[in-house]
N, CA, C and O atoms as a GROMACS GRO file, in nm:
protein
  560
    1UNK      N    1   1.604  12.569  -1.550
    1UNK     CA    2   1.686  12.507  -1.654
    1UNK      C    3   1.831  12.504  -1.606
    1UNK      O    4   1.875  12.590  -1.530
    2UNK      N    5   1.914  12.386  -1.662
    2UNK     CA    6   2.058  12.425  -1.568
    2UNK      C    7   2.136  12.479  -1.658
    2UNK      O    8   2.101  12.504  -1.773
    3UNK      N    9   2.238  12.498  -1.616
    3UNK     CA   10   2.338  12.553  -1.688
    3UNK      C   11   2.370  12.478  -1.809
    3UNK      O   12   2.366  12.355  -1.814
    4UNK      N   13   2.411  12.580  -1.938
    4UNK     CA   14   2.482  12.545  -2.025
    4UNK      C   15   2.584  12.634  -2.073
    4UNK      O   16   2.583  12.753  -2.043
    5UNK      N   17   2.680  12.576  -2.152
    5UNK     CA   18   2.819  12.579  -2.178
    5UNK      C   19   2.764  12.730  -2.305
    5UNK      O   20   2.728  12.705  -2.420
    6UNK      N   21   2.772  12.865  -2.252
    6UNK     CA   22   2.768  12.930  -2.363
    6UNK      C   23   2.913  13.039  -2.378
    6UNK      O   24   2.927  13.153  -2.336
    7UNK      N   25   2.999  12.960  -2.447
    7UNK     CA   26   3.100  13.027  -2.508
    7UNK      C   27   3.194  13.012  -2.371
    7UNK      O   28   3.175  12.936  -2.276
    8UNK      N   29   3.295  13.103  -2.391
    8UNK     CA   30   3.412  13.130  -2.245
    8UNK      C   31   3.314  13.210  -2.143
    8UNK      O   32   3.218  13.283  -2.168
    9UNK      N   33   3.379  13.164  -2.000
    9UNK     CA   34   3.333  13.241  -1.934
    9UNK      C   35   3.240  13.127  -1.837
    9UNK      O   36   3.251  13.005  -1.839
   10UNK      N   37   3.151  13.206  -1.757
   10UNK     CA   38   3.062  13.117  -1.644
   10UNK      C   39   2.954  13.187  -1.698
   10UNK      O   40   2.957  13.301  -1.743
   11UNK      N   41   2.804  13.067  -1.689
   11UNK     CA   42   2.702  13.132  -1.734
   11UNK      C   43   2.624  13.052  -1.592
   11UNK      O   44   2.656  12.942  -1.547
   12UNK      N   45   2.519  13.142  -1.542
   12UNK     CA   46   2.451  13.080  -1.410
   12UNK      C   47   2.311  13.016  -1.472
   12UNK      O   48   2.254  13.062  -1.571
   13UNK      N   49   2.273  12.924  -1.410
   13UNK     CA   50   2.139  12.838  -1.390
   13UNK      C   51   2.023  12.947  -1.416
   13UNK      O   52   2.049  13.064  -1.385
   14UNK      N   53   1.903  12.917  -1.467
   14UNK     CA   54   1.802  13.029  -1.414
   14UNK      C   55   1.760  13.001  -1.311
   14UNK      O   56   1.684  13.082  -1.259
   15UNK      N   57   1.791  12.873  -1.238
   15UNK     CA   58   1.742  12.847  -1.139
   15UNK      C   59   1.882  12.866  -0.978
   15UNK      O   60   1.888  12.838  -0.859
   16UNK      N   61   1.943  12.914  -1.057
   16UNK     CA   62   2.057  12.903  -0.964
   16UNK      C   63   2.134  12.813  -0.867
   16UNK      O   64   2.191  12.854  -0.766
   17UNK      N   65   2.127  12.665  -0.916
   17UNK     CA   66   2.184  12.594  -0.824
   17UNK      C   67   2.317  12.523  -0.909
   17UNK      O   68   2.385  12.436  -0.855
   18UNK      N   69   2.344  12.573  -1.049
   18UNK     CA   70   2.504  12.529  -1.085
   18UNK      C   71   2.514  12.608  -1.171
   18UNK      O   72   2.427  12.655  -1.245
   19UNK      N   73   2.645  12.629  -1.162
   19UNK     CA   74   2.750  12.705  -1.288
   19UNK      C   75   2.820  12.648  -1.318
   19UNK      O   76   2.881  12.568  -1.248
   20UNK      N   77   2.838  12.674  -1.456
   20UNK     CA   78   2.925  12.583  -1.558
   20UNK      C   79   3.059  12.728  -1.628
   20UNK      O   80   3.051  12.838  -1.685
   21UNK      N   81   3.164  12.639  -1.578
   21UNK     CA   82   3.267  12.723  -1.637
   21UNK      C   83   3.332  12.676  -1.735
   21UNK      O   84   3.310  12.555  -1.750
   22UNK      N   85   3.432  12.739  -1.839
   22UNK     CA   86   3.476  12.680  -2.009
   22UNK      C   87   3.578  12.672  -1.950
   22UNK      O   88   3.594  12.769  -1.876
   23UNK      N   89   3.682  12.576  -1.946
   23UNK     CA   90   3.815  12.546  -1.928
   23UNK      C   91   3.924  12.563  -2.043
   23UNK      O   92   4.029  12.628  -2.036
   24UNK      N   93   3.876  12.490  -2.147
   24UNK     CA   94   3.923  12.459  -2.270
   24UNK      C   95   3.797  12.412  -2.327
   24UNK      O   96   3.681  12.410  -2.285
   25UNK      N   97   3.880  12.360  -2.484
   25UNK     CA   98   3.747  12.363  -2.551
   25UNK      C   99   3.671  12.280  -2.526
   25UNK      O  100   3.576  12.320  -2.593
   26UNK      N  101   3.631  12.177  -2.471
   26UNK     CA  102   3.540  12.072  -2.404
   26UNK      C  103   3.580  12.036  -2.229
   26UNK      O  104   3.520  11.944  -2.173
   27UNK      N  105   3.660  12.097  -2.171
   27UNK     CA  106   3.701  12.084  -2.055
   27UNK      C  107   3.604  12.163  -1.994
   27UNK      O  108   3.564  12.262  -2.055
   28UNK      N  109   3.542  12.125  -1.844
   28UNK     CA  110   3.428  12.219  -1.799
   28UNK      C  111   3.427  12.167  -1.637
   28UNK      O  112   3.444  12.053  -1.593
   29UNK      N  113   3.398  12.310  -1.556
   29UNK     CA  114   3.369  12.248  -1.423
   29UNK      C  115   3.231  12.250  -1.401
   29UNK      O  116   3.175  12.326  -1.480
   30UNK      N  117   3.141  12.183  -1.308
   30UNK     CA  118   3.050  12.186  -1.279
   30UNK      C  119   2.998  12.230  -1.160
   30UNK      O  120   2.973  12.139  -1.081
   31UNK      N  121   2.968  12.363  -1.114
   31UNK     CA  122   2.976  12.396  -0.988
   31UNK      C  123   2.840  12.340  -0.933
   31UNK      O  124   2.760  12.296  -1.016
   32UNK      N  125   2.798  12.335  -0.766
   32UNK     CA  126   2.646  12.341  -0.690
   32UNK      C  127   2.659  12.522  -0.651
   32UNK      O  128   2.746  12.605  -0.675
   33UNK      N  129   2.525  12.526  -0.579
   33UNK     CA  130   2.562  12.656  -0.510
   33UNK      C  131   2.566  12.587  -0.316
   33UNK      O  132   2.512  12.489  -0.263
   34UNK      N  133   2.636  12.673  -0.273
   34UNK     CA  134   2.679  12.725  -0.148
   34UNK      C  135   2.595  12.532  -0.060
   34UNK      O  136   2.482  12.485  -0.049
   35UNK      N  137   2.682  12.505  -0.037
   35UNK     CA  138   2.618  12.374   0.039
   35UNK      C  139   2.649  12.433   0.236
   35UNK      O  140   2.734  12.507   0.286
   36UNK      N  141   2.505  12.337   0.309
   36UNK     CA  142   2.568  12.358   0.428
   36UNK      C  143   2.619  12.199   0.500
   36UNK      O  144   2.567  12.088   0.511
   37UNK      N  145   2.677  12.226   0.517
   37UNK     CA  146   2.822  12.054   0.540
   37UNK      C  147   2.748  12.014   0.657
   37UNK      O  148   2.763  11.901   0.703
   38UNK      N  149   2.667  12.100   0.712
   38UNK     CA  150   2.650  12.038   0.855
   38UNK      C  151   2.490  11.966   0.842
   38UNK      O  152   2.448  11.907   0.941
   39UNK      N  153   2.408  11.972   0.721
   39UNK     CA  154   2.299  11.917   0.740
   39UNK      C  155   2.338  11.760   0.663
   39UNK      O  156   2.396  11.752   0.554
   40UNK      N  157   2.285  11.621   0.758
   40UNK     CA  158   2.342  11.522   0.713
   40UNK      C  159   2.192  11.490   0.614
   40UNK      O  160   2.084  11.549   0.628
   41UNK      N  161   2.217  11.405   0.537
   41UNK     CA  162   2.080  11.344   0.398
   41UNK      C  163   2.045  11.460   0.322
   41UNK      O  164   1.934  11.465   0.271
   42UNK      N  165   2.163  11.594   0.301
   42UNK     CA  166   2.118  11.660   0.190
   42UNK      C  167   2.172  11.565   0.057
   42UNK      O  168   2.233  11.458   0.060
   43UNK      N  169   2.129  11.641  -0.051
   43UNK     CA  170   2.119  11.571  -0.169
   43UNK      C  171   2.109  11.651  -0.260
   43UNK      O  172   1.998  11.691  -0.295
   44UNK      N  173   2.226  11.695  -0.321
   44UNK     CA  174   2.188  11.795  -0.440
   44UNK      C  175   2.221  11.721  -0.586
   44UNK      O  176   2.309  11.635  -0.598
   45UNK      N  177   2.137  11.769  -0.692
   45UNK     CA  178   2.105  11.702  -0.870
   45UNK      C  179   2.181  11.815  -0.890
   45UNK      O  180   2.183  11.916  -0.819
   46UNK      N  181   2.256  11.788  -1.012
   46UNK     CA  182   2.333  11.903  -1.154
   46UNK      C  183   2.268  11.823  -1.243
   46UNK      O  184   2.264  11.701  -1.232
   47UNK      N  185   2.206  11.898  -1.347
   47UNK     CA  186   2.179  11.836  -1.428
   47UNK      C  187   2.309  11.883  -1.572
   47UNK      O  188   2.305  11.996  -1.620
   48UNK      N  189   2.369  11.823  -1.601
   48UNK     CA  190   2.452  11.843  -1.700
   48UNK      C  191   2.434  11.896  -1.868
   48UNK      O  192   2.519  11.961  -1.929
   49UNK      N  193   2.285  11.844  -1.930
   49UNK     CA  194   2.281  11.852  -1.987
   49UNK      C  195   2.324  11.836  -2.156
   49UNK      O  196   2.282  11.893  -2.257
   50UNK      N  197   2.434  11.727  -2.134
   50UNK     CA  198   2.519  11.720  -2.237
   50UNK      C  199   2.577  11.579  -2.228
   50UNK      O  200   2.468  11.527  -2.202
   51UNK      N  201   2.642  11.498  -2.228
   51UNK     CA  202   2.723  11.379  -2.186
   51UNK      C  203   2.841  11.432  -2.139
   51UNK      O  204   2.920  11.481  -2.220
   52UNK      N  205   2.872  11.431  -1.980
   52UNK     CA  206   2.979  11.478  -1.928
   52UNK      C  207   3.077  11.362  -1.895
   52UNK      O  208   3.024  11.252  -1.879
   53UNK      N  209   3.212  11.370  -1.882
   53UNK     CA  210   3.228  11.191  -1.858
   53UNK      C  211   3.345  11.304  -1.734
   53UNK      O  212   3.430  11.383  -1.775
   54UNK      N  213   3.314  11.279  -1.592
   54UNK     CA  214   3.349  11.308  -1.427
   54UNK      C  215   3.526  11.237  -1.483
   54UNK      O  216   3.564  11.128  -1.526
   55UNK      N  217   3.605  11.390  -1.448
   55UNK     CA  218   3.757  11.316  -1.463
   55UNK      C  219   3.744  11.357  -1.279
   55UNK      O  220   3.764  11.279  -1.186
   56UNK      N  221   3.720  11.450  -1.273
   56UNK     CA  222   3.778  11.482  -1.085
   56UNK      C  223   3.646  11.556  -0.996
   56UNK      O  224   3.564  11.622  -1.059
   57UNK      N  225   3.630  11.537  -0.819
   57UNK     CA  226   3.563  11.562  -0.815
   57UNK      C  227   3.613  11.638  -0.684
   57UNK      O  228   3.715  11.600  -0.626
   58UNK      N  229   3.540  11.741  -0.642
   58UNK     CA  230   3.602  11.797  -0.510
   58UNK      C  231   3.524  11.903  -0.443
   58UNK      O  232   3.401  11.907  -0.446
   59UNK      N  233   3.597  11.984  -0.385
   59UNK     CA  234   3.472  12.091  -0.265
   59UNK      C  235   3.598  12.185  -0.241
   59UNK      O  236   3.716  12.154  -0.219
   60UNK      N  237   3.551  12.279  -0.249
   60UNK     CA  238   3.571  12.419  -0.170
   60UNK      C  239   3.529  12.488  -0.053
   60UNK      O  240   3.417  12.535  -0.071
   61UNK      N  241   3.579  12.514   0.069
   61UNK     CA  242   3.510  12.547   0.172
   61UNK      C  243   3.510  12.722   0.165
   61UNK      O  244   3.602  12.801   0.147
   62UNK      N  245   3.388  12.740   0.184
   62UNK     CA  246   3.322  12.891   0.164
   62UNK      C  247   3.297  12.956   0.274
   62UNK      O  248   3.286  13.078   0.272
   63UNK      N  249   3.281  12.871   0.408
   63UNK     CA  250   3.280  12.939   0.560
   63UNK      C  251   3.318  12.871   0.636
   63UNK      O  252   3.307  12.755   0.597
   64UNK      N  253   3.352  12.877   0.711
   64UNK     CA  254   3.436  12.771   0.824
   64UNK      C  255   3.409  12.856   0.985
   64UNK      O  256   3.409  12.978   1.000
   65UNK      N  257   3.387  12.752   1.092
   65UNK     CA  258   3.407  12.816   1.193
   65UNK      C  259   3.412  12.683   1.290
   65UNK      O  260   3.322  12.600   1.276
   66UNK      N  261   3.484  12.667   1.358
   66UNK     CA  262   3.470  12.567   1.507
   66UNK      C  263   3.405  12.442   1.485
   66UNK      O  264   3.310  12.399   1.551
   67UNK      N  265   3.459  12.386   1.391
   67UNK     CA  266   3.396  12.247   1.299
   67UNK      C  267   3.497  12.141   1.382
   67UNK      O  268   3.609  12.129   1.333
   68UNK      N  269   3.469  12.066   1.498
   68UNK     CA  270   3.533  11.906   1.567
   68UNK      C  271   3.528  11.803   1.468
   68UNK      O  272   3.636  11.744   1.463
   69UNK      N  273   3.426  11.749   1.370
   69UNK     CA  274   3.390  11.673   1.310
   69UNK      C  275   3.384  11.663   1.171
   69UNK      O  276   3.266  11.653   1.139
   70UNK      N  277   3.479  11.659   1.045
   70UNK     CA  278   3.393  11.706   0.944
   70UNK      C  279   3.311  11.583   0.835
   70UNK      O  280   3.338  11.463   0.827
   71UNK      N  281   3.215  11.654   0.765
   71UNK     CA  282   3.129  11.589   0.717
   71UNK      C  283   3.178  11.425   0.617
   71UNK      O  284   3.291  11.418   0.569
   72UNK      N  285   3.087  11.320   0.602
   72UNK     CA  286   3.122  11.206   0.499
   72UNK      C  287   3.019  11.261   0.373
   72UNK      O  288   2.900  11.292   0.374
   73UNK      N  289   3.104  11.259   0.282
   73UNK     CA  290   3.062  11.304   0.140
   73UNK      C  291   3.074  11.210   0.042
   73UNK      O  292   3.158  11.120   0.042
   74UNK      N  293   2.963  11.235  -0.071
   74UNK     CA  294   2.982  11.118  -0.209
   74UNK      C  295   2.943  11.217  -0.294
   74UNK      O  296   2.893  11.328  -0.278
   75UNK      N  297   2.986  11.136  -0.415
   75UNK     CA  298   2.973  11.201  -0.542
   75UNK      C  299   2.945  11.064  -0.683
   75UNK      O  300   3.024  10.979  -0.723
   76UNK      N  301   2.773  11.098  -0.736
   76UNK     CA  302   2.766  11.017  -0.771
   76UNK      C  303   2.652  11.023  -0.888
   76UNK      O  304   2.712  11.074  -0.983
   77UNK      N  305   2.556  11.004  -0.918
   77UNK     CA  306   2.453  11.006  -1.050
   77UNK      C  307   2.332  10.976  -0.949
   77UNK      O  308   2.347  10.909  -0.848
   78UNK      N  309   2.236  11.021  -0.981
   78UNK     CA  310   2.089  10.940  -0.951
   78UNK      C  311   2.052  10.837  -0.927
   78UNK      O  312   2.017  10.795  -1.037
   79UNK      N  313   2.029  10.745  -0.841
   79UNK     CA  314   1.986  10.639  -0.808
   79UNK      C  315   2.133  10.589  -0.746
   79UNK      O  316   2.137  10.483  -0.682
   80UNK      N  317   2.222  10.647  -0.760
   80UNK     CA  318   2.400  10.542  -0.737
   80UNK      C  319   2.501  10.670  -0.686
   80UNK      O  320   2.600  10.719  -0.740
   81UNK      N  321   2.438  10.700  -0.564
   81UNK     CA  322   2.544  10.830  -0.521
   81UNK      C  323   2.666  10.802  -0.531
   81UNK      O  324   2.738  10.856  -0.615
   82UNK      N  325   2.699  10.730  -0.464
   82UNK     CA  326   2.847  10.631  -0.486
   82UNK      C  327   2.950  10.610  -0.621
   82UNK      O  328   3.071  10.588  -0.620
   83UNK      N  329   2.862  10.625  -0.732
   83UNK     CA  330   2.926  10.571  -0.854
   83UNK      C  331   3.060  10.639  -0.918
   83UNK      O  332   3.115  10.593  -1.017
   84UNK      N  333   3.111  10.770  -0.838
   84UNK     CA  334   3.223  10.871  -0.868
   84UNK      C  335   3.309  10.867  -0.763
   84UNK      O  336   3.414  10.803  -0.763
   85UNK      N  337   3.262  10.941  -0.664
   85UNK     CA  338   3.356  10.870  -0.475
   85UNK      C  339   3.278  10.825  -0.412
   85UNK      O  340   3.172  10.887  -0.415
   86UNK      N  341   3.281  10.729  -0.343
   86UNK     CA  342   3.232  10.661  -0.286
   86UNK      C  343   3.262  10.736  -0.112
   86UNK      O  344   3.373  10.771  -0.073
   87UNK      N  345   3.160  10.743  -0.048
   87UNK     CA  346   3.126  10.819   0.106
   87UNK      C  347   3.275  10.821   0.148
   87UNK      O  348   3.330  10.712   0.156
   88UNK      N  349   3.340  10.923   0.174
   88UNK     CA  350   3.454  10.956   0.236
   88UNK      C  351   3.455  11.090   0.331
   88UNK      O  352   3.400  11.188   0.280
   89UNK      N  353   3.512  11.106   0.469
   89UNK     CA  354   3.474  11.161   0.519
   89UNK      C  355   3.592  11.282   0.469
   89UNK      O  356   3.704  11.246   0.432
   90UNK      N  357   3.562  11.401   0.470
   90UNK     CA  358   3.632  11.536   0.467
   90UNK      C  359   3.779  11.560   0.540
   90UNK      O  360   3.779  11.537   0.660
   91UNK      N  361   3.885  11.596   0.489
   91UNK     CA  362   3.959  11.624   0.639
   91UNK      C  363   4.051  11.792   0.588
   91UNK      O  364   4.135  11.862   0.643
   92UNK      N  365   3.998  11.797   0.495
   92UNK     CA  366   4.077  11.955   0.432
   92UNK      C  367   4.002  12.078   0.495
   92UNK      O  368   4.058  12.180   0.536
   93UNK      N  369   3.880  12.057   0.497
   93UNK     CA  370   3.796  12.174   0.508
   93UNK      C  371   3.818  12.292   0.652
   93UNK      O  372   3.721  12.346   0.704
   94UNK      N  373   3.938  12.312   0.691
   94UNK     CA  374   3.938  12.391   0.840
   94UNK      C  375   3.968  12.516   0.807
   94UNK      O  376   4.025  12.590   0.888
   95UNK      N  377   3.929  12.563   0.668
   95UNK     CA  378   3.929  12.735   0.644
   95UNK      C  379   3.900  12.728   0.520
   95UNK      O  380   3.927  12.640   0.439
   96UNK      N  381   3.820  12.863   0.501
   96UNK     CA  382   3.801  12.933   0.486
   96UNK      C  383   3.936  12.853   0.285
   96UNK      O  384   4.052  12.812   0.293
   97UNK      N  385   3.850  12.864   0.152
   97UNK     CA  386   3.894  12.901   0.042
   97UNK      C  387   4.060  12.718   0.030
   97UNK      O  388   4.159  12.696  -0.040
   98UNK      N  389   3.984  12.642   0.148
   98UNK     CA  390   4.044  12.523   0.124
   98UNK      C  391   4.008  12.430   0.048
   98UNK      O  392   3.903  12.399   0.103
   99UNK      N  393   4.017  12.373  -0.024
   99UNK     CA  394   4.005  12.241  -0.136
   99UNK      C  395   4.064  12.140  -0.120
   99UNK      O  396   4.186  12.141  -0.106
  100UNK      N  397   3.968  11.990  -0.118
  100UNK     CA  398   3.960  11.895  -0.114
  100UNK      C  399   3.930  11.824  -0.222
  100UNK      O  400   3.812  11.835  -0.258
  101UNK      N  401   4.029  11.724  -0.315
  101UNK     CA  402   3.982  11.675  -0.439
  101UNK      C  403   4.004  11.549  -0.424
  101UNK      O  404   4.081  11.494  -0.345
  102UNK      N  405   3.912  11.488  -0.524
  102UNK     CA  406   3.903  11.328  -0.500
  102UNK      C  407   3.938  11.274  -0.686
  102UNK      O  408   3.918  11.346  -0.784
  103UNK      N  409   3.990  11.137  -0.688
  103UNK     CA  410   3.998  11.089  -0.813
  103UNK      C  411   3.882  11.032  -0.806
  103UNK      O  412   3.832  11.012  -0.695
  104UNK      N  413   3.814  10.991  -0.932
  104UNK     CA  414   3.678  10.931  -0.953
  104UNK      C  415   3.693  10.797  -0.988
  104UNK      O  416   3.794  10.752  -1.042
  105UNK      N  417   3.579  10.723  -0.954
  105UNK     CA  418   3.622  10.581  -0.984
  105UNK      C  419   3.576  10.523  -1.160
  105UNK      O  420   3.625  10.430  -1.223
  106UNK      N  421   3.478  10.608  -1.196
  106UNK     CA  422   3.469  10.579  -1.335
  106UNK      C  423   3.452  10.684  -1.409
  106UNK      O  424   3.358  10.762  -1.392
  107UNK      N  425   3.565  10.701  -1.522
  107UNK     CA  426   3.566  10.812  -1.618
  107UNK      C  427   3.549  10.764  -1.759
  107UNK      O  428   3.609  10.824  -1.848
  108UNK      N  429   3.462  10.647  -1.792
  108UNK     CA  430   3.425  10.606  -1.935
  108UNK      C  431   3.312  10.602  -1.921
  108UNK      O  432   3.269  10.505  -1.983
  109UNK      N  433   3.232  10.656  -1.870
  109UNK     CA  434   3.094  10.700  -1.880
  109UNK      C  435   3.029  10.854  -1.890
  109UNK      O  436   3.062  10.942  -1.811
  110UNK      N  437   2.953  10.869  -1.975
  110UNK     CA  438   2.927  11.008  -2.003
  110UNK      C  439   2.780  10.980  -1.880
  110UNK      O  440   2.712  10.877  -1.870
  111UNK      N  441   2.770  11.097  -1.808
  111UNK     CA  442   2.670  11.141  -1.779
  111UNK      C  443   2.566  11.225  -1.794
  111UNK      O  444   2.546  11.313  -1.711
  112UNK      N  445   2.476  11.203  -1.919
  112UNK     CA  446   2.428  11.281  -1.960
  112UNK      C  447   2.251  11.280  -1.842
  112UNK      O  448   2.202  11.374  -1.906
  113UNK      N  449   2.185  11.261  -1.779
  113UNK     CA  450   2.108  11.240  -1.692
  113UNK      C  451   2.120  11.378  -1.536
  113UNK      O  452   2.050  11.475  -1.505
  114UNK      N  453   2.235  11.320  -1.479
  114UNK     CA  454   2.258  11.382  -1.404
  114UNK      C  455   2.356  11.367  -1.288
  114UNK      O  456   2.398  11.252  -1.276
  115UNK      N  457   2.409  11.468  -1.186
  115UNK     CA  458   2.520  11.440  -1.142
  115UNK      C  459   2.476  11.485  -0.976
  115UNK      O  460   2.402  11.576  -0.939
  116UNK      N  461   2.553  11.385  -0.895
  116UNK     CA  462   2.446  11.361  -0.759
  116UNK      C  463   2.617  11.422  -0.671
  116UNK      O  464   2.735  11.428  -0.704
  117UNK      N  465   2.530  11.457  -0.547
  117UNK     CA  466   2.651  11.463  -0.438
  117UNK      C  467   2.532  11.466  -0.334
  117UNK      O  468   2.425  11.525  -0.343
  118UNK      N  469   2.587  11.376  -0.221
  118UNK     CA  470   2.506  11.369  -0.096
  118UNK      C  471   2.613  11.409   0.027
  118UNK      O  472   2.730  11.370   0.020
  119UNK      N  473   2.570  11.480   0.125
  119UNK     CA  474   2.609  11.444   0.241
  119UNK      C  475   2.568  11.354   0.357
  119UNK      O  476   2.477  11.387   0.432
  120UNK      N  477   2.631  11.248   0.371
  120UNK     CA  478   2.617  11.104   0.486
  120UNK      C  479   2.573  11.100   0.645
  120UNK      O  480   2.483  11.038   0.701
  121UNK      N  481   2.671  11.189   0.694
  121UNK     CA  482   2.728  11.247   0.793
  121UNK      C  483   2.738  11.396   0.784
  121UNK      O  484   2.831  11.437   0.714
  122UNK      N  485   2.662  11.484   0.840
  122UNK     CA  486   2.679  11.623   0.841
  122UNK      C  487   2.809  11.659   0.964
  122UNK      O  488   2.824  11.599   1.070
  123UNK      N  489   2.880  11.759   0.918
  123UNK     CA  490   2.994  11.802   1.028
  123UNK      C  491   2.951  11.848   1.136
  123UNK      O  492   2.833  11.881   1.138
  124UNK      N  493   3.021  11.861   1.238
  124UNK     CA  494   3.002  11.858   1.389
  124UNK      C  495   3.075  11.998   1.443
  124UNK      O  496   3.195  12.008   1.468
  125UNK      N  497   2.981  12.097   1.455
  125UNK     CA  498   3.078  12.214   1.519
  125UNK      C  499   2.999  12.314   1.515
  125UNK      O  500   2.888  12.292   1.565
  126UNK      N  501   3.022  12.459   1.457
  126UNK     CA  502   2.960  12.603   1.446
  126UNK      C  503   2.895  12.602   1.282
  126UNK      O  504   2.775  12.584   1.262
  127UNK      N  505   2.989  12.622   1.178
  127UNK     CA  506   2.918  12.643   1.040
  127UNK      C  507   3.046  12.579   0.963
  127UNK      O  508   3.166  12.598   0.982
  128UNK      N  509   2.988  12.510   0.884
  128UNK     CA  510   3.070  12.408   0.744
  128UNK      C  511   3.033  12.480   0.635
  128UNK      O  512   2.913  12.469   0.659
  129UNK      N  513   3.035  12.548   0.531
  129UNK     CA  514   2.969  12.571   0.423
  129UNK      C  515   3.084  12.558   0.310
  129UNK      O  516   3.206  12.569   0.326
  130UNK      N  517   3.002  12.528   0.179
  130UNK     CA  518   3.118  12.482   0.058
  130UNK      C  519   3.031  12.469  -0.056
  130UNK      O  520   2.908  12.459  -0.063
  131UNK      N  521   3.153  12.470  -0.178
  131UNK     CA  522   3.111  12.397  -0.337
  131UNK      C  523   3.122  12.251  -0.382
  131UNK      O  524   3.220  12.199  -0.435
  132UNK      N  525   3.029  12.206  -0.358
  132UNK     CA  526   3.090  12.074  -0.472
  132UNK      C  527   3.132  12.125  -0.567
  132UNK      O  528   3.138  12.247  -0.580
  133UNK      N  529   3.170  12.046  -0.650
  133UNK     CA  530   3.194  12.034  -0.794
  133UNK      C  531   3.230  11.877  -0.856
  133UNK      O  532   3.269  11.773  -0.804
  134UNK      N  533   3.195  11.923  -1.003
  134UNK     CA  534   3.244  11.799  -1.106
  134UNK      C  535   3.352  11.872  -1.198
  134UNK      O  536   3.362  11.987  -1.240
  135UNK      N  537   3.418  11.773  -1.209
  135UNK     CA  538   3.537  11.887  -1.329
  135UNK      C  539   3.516  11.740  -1.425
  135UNK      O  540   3.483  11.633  -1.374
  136UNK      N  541   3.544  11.758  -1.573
  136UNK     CA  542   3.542  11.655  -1.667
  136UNK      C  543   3.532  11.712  -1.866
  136UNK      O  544   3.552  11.808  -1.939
  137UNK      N  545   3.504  11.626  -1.868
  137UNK     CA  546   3.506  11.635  -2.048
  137UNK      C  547   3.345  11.668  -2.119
  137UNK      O  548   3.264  11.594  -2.062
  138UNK      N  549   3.309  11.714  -2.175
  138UNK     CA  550   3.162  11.726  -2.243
  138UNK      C  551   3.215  11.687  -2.361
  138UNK      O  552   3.328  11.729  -2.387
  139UNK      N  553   3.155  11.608  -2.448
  139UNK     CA  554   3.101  11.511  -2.495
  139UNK      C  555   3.068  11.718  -2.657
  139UNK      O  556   2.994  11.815  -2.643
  140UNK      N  557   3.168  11.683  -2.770
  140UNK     CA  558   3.127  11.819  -2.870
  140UNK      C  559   2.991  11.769  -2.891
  140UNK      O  560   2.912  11.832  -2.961
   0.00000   0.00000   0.00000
């Protein structure tokens, strides 16, 4: 089951692949767990559970080591990876607790279904690892 919004605070997945944190009172991030940047045609689902409408979208790098290349990333819904950022390649990620954020291309749509991020292009080096995320509005 994925995450839902219970009260302040972060509550984890039972399945463990997103956490949902309370920002404000309908403000919410949408975390994945631990991605590896270097495998290219991964594909991870959030399921949201609610009508989320994507204000920003971005990544956190969680390990870093001897990366030449880094990965092309999207952020997007099911069937339309594309529909939030469209494939852009990385250029923040060279340590360790760095962040990379993107503006989204449509924020008048609630996504209540689900919320996609693919990697295109996996990075080129030793170890890439990171968070997606969705940050946005839930829908009271």
């Amino acid at each position: 089951m994925p995450a839902m919004m219970k009260g302040r605070g972060v509550s984890p997945s039972s399945v463990g692949s997103v956490y949902s944190g309370l920002l404000s009172k309908f403000e919410s991030i949408q975390w994945s767990t631990e991605i590896d940047l270097k495998v290219a045609g991964t594909t991870l689902i959030v399921l949201p559970g609610t009508p989320f409408f994507v204000t920003e979208c971005g990544i956190v790098c969680s390990a870093y080591a001897a990366i030449t290349v880094q990965p092309t990333v999207s952020w997007g819904v099911t069937g339309d990876h594309d529909k939030h950022v469209l494939g852009r390649q990385l250029t923040l990620m060279s340590a360790v607790g760095n962040r990379e954020i993107f503006n989204v291309l449509q924020t008048d749509v609630g996504e209540a279904t689900s919320l996609a991020f693919e990697i295109y292009t996996g990075a080129t080096g030793t170890t890439l690892m990171g968070y997606a995320y969705w940050k946005g509005i839930i829908r009271p």
